[in-house]
NUTORMAR-665305 format. One record per atom (N, C-alpha, C): residue number from 1; residue in one letter; atom name; x, y, z. Coordinates in pm, whole numbers, m for minus. Example, Ala and Ser with C-alpha at 12.3 -4.5 7.8 and 13.67 -1.06 7.14 Angstrom:
    k  r   a       x       y       z
    1  a   N    1319    m569     780
    1  a  CA    1230    m450     780
    1  a   C    1320    m330     780
    2  s   N    1285    m225     708
    2  s  CA    1367    m106     714
    2  s   C    1290       3     787
***
This chain:
    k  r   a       x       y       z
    1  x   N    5745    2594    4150
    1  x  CA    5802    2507    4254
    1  x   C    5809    2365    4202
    2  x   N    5924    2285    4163
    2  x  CA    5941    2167    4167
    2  x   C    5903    2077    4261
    3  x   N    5890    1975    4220
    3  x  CA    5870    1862    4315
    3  x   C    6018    1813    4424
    4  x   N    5997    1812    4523
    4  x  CA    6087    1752    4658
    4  x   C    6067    1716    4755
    5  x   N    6102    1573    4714
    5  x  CA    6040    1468    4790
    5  x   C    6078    1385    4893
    6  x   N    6249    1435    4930
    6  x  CA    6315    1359    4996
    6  x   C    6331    1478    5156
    7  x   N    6344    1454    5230
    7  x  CA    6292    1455    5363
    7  x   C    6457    1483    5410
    8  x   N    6494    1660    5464
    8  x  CA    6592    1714    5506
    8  x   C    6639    1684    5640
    9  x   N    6739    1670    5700
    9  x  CA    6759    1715    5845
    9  x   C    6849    1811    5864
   10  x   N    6753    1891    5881
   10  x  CA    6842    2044    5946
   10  x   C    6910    2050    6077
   11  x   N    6929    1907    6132
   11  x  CA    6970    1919    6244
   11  x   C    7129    1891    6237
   12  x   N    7110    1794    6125
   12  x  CA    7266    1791    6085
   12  x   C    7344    1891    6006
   13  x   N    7272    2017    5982
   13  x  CA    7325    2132    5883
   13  x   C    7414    2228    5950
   14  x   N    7475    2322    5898
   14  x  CA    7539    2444    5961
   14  x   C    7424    2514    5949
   15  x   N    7447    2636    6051
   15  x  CA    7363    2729    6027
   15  x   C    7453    2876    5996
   16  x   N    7396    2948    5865
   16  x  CA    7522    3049    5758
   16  x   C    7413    3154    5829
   17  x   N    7305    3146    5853
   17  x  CA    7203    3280    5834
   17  x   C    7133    3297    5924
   18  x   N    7060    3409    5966
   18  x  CA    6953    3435    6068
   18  x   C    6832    3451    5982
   19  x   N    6708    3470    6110
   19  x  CA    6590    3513    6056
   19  x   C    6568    3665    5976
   20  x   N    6460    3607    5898
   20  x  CA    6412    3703    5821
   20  x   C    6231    3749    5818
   21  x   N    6193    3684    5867
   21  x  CA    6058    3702    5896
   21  x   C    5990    3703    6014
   22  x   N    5869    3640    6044
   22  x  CA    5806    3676    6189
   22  x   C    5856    3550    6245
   23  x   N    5890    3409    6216
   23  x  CA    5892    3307    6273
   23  x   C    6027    3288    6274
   24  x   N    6065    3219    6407
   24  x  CA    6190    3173    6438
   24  x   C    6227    3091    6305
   25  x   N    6356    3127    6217
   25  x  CA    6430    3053    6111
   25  x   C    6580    3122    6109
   26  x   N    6635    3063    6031
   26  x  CA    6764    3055    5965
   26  x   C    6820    2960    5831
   27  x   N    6905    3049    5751
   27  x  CA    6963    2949    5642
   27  x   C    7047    2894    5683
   28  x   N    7063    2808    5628
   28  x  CA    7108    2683    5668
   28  x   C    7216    2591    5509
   29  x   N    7281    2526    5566
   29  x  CA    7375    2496    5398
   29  x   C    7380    2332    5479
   30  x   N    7405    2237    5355
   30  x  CA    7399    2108    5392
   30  x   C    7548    2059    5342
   31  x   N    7556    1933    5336
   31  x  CA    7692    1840    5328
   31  x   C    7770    1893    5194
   32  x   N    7645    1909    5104
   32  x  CA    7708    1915    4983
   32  x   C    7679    2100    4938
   33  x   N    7699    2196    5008
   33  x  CA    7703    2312    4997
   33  x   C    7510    2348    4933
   34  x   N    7443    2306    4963
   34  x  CA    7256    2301    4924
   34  x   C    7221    2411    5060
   35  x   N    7158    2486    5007
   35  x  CA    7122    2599    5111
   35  x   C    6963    2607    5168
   36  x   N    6915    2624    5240
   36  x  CA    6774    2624    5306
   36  x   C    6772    2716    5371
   37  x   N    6670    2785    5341
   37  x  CA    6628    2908    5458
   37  x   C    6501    2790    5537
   38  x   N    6510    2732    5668
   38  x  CA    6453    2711    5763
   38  x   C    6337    2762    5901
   39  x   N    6185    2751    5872
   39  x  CA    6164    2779    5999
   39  x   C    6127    2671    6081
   40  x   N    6111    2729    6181
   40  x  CA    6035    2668    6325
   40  x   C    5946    2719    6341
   41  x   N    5824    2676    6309
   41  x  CA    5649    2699    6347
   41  x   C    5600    2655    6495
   42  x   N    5486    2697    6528
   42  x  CA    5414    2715    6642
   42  x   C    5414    2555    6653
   43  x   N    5403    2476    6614
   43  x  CA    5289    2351    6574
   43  x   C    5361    2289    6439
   44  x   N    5354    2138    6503
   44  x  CA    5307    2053    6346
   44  x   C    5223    2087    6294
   45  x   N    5118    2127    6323
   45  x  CA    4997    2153    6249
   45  x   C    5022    2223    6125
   46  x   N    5120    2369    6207
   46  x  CA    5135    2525    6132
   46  x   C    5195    2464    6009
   47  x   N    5281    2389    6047
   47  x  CA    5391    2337    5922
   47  x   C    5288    2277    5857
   48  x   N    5253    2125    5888
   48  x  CA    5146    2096    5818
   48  x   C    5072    2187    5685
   49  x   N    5024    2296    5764
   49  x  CA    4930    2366    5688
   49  x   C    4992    2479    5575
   50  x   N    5105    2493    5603
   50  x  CA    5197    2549    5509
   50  x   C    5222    2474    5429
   51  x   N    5286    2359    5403
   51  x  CA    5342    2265    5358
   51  x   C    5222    2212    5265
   52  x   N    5077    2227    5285
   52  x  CA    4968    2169    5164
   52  x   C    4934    2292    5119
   53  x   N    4927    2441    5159
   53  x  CA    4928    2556    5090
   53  x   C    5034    2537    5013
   54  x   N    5077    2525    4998
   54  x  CA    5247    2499    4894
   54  x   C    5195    2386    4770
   55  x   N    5185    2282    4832
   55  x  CA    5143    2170    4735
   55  x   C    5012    2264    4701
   56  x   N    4885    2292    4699
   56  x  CA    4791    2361    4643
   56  x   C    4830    2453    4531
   57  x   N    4911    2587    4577
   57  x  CA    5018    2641    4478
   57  x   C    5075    2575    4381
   58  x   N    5084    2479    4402
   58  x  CA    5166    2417    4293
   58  x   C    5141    2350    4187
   59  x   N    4990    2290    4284
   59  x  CA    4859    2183    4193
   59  x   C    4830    2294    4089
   60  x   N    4799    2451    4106
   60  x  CA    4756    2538    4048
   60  x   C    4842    2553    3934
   61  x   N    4958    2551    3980
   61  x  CA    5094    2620    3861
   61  x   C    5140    2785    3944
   62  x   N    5091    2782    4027
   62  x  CA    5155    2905    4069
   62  x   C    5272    2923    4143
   63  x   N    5395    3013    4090
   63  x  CA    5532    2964    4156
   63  x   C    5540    3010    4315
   64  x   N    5619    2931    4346
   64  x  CA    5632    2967    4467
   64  x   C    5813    2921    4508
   65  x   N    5850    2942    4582
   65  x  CA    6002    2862    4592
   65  x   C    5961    2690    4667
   66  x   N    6096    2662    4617
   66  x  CA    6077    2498    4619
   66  x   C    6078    2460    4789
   67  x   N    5969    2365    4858
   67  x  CA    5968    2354    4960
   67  x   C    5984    2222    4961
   68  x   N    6064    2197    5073
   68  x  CA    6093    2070    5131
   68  x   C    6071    2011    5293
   69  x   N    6046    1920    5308
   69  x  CA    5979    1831    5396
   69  x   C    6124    1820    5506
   70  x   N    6112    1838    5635
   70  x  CA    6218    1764    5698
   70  x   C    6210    1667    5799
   71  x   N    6286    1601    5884
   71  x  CA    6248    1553    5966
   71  x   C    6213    1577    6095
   72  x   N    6234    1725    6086
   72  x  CA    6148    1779    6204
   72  x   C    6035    1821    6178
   73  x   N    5934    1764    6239
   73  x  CA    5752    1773    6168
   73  x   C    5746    1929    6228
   74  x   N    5811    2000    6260
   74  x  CA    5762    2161    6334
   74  x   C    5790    2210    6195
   75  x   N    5913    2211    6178
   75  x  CA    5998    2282    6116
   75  x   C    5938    2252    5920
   76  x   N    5995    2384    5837
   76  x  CA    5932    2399    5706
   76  x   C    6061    2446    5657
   77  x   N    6115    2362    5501
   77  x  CA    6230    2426    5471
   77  x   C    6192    2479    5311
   78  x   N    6258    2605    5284
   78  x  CA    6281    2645    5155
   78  x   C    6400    2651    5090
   79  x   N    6406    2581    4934
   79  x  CA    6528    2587    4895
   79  x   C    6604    2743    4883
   80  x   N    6718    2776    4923
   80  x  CA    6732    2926    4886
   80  x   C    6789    2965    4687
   81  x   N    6737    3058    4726
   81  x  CA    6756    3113    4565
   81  x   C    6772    3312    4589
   82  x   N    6852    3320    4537
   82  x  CA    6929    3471    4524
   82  x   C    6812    3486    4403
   83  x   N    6733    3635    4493
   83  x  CA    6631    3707    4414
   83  x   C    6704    3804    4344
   84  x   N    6636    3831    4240
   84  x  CA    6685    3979    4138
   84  x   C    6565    4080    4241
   85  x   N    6473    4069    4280
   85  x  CA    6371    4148    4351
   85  x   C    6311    4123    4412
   86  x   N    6279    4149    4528
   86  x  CA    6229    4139    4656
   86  x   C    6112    4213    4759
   87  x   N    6054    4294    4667
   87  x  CA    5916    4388    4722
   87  x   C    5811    4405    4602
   88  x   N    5717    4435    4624
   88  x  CA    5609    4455    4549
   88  x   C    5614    4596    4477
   89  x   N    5655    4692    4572
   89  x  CA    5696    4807    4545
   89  x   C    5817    4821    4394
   90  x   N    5938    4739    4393
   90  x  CA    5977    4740    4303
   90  x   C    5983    4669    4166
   91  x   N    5875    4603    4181
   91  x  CA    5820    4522    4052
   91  x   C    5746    4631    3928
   92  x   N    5788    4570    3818
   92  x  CA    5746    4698    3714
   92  x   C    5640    4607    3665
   93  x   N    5555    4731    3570
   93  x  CA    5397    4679    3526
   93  x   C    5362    4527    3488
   94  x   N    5477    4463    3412
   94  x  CA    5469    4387    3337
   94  x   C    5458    4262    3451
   95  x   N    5557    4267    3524
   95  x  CA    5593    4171    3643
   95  x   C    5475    4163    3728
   96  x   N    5384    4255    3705
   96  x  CA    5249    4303    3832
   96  x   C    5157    4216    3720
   97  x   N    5173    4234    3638
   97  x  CA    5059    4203    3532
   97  x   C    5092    4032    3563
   98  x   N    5244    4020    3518
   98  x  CA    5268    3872    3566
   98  x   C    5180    3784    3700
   99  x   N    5209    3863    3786
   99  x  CA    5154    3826    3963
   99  x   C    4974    3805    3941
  100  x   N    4910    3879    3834
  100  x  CA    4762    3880    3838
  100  x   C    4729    3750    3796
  101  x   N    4802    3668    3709
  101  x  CA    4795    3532    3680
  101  x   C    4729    3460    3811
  102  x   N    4789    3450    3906
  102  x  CA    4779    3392    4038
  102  x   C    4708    3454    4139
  103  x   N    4638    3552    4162
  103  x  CA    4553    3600    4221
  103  x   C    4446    3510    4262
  104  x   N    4394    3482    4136
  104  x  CA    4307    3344    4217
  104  x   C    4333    3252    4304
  105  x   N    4455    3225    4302
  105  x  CA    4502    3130    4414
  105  x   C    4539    3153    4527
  106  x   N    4543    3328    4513
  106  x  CA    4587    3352    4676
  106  x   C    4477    3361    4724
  107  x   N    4321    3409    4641
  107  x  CA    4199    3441    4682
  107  x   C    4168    3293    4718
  108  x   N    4147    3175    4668
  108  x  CA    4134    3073    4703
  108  x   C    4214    2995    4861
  109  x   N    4321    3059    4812
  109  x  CA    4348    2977    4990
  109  x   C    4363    3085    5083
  110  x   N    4320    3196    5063
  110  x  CA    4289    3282    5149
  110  x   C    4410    3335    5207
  111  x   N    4516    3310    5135
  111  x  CA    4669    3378    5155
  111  x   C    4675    3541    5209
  112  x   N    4613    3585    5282
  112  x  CA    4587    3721    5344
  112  x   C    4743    3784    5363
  113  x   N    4835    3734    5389
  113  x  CA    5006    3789    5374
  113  x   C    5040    3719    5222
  114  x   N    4989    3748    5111
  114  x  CA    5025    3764    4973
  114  x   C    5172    3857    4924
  115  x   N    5142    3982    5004
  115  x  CA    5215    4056    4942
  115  x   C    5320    4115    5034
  116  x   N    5266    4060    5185
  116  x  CA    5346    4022    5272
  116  x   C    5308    4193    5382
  117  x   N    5385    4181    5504
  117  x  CA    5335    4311    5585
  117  x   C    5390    4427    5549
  118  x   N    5529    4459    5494
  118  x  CA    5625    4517    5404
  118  x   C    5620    4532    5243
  119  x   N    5545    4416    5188
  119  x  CA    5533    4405    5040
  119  x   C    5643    4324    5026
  120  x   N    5716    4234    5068
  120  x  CA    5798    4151    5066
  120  x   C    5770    3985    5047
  121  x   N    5657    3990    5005
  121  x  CA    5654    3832    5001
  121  x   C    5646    3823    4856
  122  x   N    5644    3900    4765
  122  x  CA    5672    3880    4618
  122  x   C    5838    3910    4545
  123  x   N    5837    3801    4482
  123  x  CA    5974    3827    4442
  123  x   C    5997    3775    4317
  124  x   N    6083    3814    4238
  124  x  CA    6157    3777    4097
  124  x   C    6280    3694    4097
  125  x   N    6276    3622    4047
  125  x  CA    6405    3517    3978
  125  x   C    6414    3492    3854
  126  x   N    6510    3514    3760
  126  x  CA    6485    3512    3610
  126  x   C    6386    3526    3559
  127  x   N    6300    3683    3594
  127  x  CA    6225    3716    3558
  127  x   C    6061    3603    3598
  128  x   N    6049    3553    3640
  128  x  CA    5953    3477    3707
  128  x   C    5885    3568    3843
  129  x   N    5791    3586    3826
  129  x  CA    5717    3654    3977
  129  x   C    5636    3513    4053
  130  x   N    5747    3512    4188
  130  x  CA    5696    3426    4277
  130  x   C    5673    3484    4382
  131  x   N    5568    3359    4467
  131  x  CA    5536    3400    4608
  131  x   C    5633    3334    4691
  132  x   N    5658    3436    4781
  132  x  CA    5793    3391    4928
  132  x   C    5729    3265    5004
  133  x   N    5667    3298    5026
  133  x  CA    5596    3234    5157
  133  x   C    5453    3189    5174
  134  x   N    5445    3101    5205
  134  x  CA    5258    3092    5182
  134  x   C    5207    3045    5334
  135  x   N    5283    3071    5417
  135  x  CA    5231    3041    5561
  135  x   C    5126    3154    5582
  136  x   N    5094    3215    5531
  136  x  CA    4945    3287    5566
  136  x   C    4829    3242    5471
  137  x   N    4854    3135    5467
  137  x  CA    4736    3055    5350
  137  x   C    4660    2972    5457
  138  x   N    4520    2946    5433
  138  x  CA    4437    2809    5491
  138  x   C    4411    2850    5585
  139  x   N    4477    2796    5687
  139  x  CA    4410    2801    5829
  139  x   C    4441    2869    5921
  140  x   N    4591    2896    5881
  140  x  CA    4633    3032    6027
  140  x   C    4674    3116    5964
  141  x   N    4701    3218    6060
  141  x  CA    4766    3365    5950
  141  x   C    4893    3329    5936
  142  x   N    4956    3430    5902
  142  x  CA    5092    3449    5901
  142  x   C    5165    3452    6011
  143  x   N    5132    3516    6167
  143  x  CA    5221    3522    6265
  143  x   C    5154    3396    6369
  144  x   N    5079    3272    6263
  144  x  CA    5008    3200    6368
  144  x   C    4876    3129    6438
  145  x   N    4840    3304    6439
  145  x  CA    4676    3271    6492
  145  x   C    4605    3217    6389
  146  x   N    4481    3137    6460
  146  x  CA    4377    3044    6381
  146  x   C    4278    3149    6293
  147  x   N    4213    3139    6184
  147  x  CA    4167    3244    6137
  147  x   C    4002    3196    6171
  148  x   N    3980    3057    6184
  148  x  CA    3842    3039    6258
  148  x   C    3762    3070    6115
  149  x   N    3667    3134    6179
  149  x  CA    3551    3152    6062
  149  x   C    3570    3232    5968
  150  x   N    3666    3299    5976
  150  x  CA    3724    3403    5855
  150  x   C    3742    3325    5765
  151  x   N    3819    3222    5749
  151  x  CA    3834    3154    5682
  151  x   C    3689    2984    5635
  152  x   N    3631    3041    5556
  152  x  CA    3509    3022    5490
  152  x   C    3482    2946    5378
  153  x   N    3357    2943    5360
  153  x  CA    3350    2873    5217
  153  x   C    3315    3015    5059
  154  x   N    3310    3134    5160
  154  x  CA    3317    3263    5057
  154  x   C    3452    3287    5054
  155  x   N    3442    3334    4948
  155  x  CA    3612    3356    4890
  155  x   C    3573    3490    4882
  156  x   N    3606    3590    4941
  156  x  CA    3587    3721    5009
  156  x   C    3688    3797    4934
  157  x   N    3768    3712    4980
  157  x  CA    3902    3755    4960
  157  x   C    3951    3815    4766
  158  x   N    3844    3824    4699
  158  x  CA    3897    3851    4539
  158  x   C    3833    3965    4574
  159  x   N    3773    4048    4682
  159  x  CA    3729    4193    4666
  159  x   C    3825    4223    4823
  160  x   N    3839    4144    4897
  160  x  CA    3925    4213    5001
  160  x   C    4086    4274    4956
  161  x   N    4124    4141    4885
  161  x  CA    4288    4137    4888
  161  x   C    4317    4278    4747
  162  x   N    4193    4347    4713
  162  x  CA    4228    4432    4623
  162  x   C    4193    4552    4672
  163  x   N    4121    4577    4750
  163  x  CA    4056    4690    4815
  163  x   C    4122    4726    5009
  164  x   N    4074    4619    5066
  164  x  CA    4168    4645    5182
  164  x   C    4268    4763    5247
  165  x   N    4177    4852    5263
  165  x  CA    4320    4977    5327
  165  x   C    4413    4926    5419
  166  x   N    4418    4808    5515
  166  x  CA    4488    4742    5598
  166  x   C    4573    4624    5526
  167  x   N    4532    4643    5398
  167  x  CA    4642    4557    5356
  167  x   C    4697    4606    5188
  168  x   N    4766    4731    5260
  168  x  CA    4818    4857    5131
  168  x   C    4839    4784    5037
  169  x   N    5001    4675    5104
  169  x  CA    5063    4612    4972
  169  x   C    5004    4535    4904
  170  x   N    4896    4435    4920
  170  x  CA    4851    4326    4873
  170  x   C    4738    4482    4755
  171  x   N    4686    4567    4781
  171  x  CA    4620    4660    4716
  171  x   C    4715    4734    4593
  172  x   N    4811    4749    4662
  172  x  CA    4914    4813    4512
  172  x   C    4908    4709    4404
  173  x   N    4945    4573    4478
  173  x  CA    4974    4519    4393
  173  x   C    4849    4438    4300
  174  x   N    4717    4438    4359
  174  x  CA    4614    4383    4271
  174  x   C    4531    4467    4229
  175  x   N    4499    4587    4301
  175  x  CA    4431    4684    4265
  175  x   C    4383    4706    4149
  176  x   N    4485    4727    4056
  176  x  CA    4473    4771    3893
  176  x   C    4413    4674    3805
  177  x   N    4334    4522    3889
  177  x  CA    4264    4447    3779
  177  x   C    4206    4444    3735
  178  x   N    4151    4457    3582
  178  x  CA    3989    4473    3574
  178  x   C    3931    4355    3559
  179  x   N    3809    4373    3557
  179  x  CA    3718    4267    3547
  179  x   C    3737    4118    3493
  180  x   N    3770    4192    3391
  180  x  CA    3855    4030    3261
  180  x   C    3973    3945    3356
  181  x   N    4056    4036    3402
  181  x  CA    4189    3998    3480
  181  x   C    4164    3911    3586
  182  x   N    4061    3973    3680
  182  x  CA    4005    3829    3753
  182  x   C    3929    3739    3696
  183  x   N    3850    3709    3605
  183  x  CA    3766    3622    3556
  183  x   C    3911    3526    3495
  184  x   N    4013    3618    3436
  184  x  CA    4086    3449    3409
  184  x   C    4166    3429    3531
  185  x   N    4192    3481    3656
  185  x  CA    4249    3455    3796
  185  x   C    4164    3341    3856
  186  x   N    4017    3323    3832
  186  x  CA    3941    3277    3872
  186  x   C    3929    3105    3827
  187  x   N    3942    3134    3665
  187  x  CA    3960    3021    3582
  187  x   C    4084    2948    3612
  188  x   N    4144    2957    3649
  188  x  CA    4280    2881    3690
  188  x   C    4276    2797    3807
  189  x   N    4180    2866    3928
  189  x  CA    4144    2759    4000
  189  x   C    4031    2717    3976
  190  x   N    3927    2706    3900
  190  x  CA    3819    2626    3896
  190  x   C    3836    2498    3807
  191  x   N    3969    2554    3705
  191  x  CA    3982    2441    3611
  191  x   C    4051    2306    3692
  192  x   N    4051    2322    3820
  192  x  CA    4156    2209    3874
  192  x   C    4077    2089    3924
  193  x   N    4109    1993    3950
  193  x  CA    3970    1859    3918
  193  x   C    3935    1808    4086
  194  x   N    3821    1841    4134
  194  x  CA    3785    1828    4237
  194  x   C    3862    1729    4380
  195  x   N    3884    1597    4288
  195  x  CA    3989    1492    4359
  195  x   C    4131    1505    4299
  196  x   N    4138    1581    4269
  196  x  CA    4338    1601    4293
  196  x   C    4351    1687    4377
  197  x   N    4244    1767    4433
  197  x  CA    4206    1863    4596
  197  x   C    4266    1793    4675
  198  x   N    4131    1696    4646
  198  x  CA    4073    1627    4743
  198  x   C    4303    1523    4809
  199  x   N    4273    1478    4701
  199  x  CA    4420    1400    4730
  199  x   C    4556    1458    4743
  200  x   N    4564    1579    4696
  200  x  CA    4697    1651    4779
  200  x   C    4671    1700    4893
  201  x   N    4599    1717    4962
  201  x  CA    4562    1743    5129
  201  x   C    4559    1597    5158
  202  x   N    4521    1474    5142
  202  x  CA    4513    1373    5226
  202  x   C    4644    1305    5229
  203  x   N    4724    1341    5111
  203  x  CA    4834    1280    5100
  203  x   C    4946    1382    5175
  204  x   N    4945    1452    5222
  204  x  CA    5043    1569    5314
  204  x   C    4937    1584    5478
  205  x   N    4846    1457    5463
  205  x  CA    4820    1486    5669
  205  x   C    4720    1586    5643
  206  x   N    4572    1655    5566
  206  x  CA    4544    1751    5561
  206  x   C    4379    1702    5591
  207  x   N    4262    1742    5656
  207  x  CA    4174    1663    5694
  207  x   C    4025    1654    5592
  208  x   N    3947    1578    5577
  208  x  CA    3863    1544    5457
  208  x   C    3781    1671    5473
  209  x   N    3780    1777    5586
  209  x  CA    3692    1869    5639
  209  x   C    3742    1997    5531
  210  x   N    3892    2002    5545
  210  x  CA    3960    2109    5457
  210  x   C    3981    2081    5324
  211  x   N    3953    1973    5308
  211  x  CA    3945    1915    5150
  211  x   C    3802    1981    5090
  212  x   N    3724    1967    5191
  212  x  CA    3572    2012    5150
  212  x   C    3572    2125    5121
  213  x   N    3640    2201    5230
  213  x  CA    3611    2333    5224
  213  x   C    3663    2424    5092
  214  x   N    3789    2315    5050
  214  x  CA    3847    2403    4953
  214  x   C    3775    2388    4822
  215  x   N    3716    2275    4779
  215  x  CA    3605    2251    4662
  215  x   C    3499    2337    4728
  216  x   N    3462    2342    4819
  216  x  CA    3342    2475    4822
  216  x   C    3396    2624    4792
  217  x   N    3479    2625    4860
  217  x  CA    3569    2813    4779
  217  x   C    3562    2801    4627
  218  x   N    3603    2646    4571
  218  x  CA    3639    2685    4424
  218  x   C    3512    2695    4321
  219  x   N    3402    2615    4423
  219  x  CA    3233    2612    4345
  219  x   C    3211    2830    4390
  220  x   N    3254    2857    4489
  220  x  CA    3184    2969    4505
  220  x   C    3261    3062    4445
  221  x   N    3342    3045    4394
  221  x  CA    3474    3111    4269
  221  x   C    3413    3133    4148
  222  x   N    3360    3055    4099
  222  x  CA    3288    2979    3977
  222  x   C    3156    3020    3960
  223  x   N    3094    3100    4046
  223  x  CA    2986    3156    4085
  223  x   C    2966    3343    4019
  224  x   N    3147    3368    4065
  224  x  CA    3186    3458    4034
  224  x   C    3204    3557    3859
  225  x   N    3204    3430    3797
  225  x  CA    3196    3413    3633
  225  x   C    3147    3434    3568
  226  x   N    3067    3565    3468
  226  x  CA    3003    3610    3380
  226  x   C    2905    3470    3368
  227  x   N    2944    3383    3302
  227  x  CA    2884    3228    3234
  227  x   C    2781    3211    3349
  228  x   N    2825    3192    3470
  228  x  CA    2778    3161    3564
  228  x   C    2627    3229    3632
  229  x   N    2654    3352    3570
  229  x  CA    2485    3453    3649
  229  x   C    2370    3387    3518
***
């Protein structure tokens, strides 16, 4: 995901497309033919909290599609991009092997719709395996609700999001890691420097409480580490 920094109004756009997911959206095309798939969230907040799951993703290096800021504080826009693949199901070994790179980061922000309710939140673009969507990261799920104490300073989630019978797809697709495979999933977020956390949540509206919390997931990540026992 590139950096985009300039601030959309979808109010002045056409709208080319309908929804595709659980939340009220549509694509959307601008002045100069620029396309956005658009939602409308519960809450500033929701957006909010999507919108620094994204920047987090990104602090990491993990792709995701390019998100942009608009001037409606509800609303969350993605640049559109024509996938070569679109399910988890049809991703071949190599592309799965690709996706294990980033595992740590979905275990870290607790991205529980990773692989989406269908297996649809993973997708390919010139051969690149990205994540769709990261509105089930941090603080609410995917269709919304607050996750409350589920969401912790244990990162649970590097034995849930692989085992989980209630969450098949996110299991197809991490299942097959071994040991080594998460230990460098793991290393990818621990290597990231406590205050550049700390400052991409304060700089996107994100509170010093969730800043904390996320340096405590990444100390209890780090815990996880051969080196570490």
């Amino acid at each position: 995901m590139r950096q985009n920094t300039a601030l959309i109004d979808t109010a002045s756009m056409q709208r080319i497309g309908g929804q595709l997911g659980s939340n009220p959206a549509g694509v959307f095309v601008d002045g100069e033919g620029r396309r956005y798939y658009v939602k409308t969230l519960e809450s500033v907040a929701h957006a909010r909290n999507e919108l620094i799951a994204a920047k987090l993703y990104q602090l990491a290096g993990a792709p995701t599609l390019t998100y942009a800021q608009t001037t409606a504080p509800d609303r969350i826009a993605t640049e559109w991009v024509e996938l070569d693949k679109k399910c988890v199901a049809h991703l071949s070994d190599s592309e799965r092997k690709q996706a294990w790179q980033w595992f740590g980061v979905h275990a870290w922000t607790a991205n529980w719709d990773v692989a989406g309710f269908n297996g649809d939140n993973q997708g390919v673009v010139s051969g690149k395996v990205l994540t769709l969507d990261v509105g089930g990261a941090l603080t609410f799920r995917a269709q919304g609700d607050p996750k409350g104490k589920a969401f912790g300073t244990r990162v649970d989630e590097l034995d849930v999001l692989r085992t989980d019978e209630g969450n098949p797809h996110a299991v197809k697709l991490f299942g097959g890691m071994t040991a080594a495979d998460i230990e460098q999933a793991i290393k990818v977020v621990i290597r990231i420097p406590d205050e550049r956390i700390c400052r991409i949540i304060s700089d996107h509206g994100g509170s010093h409480l969730l800043a904390e919390k996320m340096i405590a997931r990444k100390a209890d990540m780090a815990k996880r580490l051969p080196t570490a026992v």
